[in-house]
GUVO-892291 format. One record per residue: chain; residue number from 1; residue in one letter; x, y, z of N, C-alpha, C, CB in turn. Coordinates in steps of 0.001 Angstrom, whole numbers, plus 500000, padded with zeros to 6 digits. Glycine has a CB too. Example, Ala and Ser with C-alpha at 12.3 -4.5 7.8 and 13.67 -1.06 7.14 Angstrom:
REM residues 2
(site 'A' 1 'a' (513190 494310 507800) (512300 495500 507800) (513200 496700 507800) (511308 495527 509046))
(site 'A' 2 's' (512850 497750 507080) (513670 498940 507140) (512900 500030 507870) (514084 499402 505725))
REM end
This chain:
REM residues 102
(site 'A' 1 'x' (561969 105848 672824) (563022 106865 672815) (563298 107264 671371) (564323 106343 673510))
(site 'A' 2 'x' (563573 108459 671004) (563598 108744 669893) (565485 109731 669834) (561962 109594 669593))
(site 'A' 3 'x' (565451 109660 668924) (567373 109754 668301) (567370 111450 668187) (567857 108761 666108))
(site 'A' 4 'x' (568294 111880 668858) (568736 113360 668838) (570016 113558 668391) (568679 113993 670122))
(site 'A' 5 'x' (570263 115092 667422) (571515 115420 667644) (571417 116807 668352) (572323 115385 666358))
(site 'A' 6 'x' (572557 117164 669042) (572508 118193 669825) (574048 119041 669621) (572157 117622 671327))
(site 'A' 7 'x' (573948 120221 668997) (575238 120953 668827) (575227 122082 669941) (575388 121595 667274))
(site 'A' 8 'x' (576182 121826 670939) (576570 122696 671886) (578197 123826 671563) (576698 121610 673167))
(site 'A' 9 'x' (577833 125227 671505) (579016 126030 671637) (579579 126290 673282) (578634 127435 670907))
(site 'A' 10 'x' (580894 125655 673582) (581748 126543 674859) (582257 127751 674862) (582855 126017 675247))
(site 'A' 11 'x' (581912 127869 676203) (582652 129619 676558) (584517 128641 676330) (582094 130657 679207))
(site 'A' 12 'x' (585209 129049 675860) (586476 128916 675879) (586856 129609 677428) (587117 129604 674511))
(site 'A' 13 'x' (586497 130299 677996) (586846 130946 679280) (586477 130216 680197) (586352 132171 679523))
(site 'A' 14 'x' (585183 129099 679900) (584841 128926 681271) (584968 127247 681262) (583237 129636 681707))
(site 'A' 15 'x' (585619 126931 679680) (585952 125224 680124) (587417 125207 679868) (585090 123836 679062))
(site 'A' 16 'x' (588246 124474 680635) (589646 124267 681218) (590070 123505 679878) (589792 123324 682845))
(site 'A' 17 'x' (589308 121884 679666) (589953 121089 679362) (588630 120614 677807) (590400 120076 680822))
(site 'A' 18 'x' (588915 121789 677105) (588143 121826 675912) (587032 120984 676058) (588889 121463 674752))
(site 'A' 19 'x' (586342 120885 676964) (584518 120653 677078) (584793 118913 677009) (583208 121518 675292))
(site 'A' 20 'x' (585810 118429 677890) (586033 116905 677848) (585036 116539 679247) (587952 116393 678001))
(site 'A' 21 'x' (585175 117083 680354) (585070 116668 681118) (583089 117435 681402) (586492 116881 681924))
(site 'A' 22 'x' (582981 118513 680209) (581475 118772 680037) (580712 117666 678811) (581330 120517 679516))
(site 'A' 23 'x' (581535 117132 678478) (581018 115486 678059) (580636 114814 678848) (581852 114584 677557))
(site 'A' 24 'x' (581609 114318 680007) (581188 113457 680834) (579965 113988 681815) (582359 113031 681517))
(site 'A' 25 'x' (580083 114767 682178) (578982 115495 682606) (577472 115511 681706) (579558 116855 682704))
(site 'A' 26 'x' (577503 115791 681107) (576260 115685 680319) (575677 114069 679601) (576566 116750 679125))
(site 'A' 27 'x' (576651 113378 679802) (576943 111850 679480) (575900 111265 680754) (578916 111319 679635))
(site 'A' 28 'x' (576492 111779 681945) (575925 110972 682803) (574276 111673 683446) (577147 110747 683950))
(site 'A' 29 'x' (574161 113134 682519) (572885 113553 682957) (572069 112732 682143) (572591 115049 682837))
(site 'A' 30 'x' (572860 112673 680917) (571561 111360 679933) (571271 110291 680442) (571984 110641 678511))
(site 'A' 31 'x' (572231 109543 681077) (571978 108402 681716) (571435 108476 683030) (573031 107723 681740))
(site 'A' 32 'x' (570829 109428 683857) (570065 109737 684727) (568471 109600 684426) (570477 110929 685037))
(site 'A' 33 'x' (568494 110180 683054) (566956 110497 682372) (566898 109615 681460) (566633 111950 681676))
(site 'A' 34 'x' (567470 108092 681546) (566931 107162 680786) (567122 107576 679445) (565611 106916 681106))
(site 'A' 35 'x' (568626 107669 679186) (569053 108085 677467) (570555 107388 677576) (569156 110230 676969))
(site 'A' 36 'x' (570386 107748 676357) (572252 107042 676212) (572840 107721 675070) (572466 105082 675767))
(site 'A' 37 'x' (574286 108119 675327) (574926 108798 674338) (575535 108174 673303) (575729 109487 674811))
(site 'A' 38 'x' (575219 108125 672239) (575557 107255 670629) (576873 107606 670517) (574652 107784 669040))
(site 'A' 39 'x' (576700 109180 670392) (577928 109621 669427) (578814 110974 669768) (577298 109881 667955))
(site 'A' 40 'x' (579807 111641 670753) (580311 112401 671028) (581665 112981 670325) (580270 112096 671993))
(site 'A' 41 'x' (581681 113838 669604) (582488 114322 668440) (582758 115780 668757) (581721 114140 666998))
(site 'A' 42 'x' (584041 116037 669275) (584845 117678 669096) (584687 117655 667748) (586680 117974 669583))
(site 'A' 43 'x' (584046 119598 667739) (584498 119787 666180) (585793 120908 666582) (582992 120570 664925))
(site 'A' 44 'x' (586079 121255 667490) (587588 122235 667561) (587072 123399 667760) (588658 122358 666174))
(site 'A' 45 'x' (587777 124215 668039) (587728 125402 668112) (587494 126868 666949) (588695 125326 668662))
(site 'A' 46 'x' (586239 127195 666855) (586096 128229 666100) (585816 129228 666319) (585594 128135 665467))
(site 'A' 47 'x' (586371 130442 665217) (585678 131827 665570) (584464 132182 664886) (586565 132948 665305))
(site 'A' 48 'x' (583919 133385 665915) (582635 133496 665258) (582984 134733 664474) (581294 133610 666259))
(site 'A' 49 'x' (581604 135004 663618) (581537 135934 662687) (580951 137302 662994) (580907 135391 661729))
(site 'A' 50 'x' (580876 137086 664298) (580519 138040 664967) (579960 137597 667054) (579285 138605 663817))
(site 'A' 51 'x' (580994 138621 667454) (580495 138451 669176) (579521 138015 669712) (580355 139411 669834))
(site 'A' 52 'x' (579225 137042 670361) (578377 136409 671251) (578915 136640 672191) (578071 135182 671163))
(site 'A' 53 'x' (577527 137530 673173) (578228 137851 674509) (579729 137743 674999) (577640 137124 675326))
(site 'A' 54 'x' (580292 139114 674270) (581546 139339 674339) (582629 138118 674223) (581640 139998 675474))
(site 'A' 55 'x' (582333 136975 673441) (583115 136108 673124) (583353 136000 671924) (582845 135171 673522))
(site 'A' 56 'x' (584527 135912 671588) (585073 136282 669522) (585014 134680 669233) (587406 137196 669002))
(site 'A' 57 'x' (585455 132983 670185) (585145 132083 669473) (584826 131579 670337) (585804 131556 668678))
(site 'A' 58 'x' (584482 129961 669936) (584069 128906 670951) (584217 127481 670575) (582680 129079 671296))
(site 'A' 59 'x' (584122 126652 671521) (584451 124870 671353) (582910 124512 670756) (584886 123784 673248))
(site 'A' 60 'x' (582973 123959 669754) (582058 122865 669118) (582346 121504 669614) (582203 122821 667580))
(site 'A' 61 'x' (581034 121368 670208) (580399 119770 670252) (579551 119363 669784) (580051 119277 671168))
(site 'A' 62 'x' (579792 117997 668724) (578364 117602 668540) (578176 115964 669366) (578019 117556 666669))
(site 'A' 63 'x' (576905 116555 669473) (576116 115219 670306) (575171 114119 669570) (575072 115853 671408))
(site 'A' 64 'x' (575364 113156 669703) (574631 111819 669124) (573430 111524 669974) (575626 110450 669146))
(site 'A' 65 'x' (572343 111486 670455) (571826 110370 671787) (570764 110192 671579) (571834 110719 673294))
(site 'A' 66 'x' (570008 109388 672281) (568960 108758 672575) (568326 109122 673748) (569201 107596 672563))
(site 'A' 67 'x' (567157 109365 673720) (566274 110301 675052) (564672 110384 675117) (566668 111997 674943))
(site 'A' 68 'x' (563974 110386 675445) (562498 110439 675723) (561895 112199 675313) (562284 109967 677597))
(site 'A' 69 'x' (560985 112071 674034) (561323 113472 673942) (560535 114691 674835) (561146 113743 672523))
(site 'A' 70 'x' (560027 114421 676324) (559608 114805 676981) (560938 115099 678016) (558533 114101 677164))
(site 'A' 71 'x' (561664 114899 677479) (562594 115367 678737) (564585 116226 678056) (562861 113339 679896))
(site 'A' 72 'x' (563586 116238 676271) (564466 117194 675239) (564505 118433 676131) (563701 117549 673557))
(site 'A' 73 'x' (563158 119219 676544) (562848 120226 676847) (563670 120634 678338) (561425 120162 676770))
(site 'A' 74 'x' (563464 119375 679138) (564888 120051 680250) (565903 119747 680283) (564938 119968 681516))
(site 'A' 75 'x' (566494 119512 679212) (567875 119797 678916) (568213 121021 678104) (568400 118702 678259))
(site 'A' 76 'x' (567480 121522 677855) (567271 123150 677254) (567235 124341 678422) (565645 123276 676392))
(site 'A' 77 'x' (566627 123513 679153) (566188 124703 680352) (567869 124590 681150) (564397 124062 681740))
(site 'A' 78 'x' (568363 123075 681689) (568875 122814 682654) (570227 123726 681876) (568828 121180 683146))
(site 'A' 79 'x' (570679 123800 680296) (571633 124560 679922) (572017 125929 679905) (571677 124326 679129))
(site 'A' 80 'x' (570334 126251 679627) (569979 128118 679022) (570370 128959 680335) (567843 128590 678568))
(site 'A' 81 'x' (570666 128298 681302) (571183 129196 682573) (572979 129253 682259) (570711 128250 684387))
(site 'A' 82 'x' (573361 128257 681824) (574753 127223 682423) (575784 128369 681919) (575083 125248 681484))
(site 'A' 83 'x' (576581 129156 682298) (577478 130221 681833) (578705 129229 680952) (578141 131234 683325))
(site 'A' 84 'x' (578739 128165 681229) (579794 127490 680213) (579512 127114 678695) (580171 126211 680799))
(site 'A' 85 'x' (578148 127183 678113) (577200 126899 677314) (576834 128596 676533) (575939 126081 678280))
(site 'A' 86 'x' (577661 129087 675384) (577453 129884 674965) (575977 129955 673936) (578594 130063 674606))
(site 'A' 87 'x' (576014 128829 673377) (574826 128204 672789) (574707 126966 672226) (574434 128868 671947))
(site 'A' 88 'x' (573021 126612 672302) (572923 125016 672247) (571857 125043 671259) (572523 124119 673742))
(site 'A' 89 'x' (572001 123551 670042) (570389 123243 669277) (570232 121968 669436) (570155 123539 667588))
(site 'A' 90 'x' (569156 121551 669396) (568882 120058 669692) (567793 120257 668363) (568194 119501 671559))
(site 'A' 91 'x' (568132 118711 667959) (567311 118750 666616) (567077 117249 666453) (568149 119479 665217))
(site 'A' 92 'x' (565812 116837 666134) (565877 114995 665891) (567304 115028 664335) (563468 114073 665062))
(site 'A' 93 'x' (567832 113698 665639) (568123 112936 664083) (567413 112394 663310) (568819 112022 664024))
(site 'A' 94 'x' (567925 112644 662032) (566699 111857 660669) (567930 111680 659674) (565022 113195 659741))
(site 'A' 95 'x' (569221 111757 659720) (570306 111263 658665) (569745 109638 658301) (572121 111286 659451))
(site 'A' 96 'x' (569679 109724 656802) (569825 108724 656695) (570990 107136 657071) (569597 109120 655886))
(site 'A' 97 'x' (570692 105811 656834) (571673 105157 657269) (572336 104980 655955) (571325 103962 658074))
(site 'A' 98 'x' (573578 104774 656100) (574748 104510 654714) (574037 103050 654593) (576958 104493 655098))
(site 'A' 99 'x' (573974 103355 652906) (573547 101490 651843) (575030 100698 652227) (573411 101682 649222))
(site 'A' 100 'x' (574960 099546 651905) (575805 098506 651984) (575702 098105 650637) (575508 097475 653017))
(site 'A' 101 'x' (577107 098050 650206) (577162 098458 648682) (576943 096846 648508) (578787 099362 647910))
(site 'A' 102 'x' (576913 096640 647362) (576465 095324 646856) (577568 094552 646273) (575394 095471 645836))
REM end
């Protein structure tokens, strides 16, 4: 399994409870496909700099996880339909780890 981060934008219109409960949801699709979620972090609510499909802002999530990277690709597909999902990137993690000071 190899280490992903994944930054998802919300339709503000089409999630209720600021993309908490599209955590858990996507939490337990990882754990369907043999992954596990590291690290789940709201970044809040921002505007954009310009309209995305008639939306002025949206909820930032970033995603931590662990996943098989044969199955990165349908979680791209299973989103690129999802009307709550204004836009998504999935990118390997490669951050380095913090030194342990001496």
């Amino acid at each position: 399994m190899k280490k992903y981060e994944a930054v998802f934008i919300l339709n503000i219109r089409k999630v209720d409870d600021e993309g908490v409960a599209f955590t858990k949801e996507f939490t337990g699709m990882l754990e369907e496909w043999g992954g596990n979620m590291v690290e789940a972090q709201t970044m809040g609510r921002k505007q954009f700099a310009r309209e995305i499909n008639k939306a002025k802002a949206g909820i930032y999530w970033n995603y931590v996880f662990n996943l098989d990277p044969d199955k990165v690709l349908a979680i791209r597909n299973q989103f690129r339909l999802d009307d709550r999902v204004i836009r998504l990137m999935i990118i390997n993690y490669d951050r380095p780890e913090p030194k342990q000071a001496d």
